[in-house]
C-alpha positions in Angstrom: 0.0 0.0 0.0 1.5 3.8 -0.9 1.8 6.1 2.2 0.2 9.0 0.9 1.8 12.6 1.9 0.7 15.8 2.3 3.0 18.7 0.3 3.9 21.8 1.6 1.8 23.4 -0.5 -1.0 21.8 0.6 -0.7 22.3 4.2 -0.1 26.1 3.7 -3.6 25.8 1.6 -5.6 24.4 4.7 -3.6 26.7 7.3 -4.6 29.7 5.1 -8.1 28.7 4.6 -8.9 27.8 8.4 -7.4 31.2 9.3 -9.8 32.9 7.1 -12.8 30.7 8.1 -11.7 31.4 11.8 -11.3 35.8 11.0 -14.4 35.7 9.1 -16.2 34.4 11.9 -14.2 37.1 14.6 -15.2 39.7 12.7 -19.1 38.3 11.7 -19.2 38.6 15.6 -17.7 42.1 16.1 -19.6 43.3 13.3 -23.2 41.6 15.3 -22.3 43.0 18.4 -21.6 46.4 17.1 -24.3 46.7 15.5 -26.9 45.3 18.2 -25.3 47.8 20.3 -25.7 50.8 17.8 -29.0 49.9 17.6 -30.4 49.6 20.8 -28.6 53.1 21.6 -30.7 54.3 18.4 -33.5 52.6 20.1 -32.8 54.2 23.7 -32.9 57.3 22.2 -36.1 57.2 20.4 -37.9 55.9 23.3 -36.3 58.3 25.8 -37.9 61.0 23.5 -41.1 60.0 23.3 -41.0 58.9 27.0 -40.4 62.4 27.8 -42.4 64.0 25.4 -45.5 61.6 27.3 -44.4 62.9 30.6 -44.2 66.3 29.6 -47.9 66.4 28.1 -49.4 65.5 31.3 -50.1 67.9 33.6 -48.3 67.8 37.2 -51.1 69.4 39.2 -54.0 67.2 37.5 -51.9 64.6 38.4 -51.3 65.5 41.8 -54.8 66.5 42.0 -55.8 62.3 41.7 -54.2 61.7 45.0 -57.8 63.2 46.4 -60.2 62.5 43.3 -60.4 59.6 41.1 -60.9 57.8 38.3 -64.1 59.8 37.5 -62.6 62.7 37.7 -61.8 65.5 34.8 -58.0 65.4 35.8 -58.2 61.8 34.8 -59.8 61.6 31.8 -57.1 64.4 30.6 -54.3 62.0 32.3 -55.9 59.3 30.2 -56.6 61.1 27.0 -53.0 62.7 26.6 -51.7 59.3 27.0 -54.0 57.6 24.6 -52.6 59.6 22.0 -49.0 58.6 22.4 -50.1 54.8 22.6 -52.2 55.2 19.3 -49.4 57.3 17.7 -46.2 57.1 18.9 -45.6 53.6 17.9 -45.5 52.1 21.9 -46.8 48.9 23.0 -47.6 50.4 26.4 -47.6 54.0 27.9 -48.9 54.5 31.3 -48.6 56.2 34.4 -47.4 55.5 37.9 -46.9 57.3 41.6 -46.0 56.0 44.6 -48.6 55.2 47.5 -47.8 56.5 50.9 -46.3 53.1 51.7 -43.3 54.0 49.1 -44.9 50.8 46.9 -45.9 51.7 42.6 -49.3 51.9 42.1 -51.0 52.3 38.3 -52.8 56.0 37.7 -53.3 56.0 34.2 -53.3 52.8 31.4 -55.2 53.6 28.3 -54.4 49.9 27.3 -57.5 48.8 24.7 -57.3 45.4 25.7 -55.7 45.2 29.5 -55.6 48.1 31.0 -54.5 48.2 34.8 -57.3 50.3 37.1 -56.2 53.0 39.0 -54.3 52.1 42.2 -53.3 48.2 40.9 -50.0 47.3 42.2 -47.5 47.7 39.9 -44.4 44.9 40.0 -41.5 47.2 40.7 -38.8 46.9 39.2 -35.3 48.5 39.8 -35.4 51.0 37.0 -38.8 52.6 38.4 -37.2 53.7 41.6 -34.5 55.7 39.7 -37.0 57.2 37.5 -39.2 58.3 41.2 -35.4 59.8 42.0 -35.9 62.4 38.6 -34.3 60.4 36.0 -35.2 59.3 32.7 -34.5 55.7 32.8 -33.9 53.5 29.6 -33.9 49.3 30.0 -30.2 48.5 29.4 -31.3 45.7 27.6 -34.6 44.1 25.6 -36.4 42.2 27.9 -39.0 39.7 27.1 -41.6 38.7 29.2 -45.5 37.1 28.6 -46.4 40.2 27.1 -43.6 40.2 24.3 -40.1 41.5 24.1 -39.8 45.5 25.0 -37.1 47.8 25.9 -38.5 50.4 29.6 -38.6 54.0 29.7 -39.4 55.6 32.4 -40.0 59.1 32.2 -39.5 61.6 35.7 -41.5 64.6 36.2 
């Protein structure tokens, strides 16, 4: 039987082609995570906007003003309205407004959700982010979370 070799020429070949199998794939990743991570800054920054464009259109004294009337009220149904239009326009999945009780827990004010809206005074699950935004920040998810309702990236808004 003939003991077949390998030439130089041939092991160069296959050296050169893993490498550029191997940098292809490097840089396919780099080039991913780059752009996963320019986009969701794109992202952040679309959403912060509209977050605080939300906040801004609602008035802080008819807000305040539900702490003594309620979900009848005038104050509300402006609350309500003014949100309404940046879930029907603004492309979000959910806009809504929250407070703190007395207790320091989240409670829902405002959710002009078609389908499931939250009533006011439901407990909101906190979640880390919300007590930053209570401090006067504007607080954007770090990442894309998905939950049962979908996959969504959190902004909340301070006012």
């Amino acid at each position: 039987m003939k003991n077949r070799r390998i030439g130089i020429a041939t092991k160069v070949f296959l050296v050169v082609v893993v490498l550029i199998v191997l940098s292809d794939a490097v840089l396919g990743v780099s080039i991913y995570r780059n752009m996963n991570k320019e986009m969701l800054g794109q992202l952040k920054k679309q959403a912060t906007s509209l977050a605080e464009c939300a906040a801004q259109s609602v008035d802080g004294e008819a807000f305040e003003a539900l702490r003594t009337k309620g979900a009848e009220s005038e104050e509300f149904s402006k609350i309500y309205n003014e949100l309404a239009v940046f879930l029907e326009h603004g492309g979000l999945e959910y806009v809504y407004s929250l407070r703190l009780r007395d207790d320091g827990t989240p409670e829902y004010v405002a959710d002009p959700d078609p389908e499931d809206a939250a009533a006011m005074g439901d407990d909101f699950d906190e979640e880390p982010a919300m007590r930053e935004a209570v401090e006067g920040k504007t607080v954007a998810g770090s990442e894309i979370t998905t939950d049962k309702w979908g996959s969504h990236l959190d902004m909340l808004p301070s006012r």
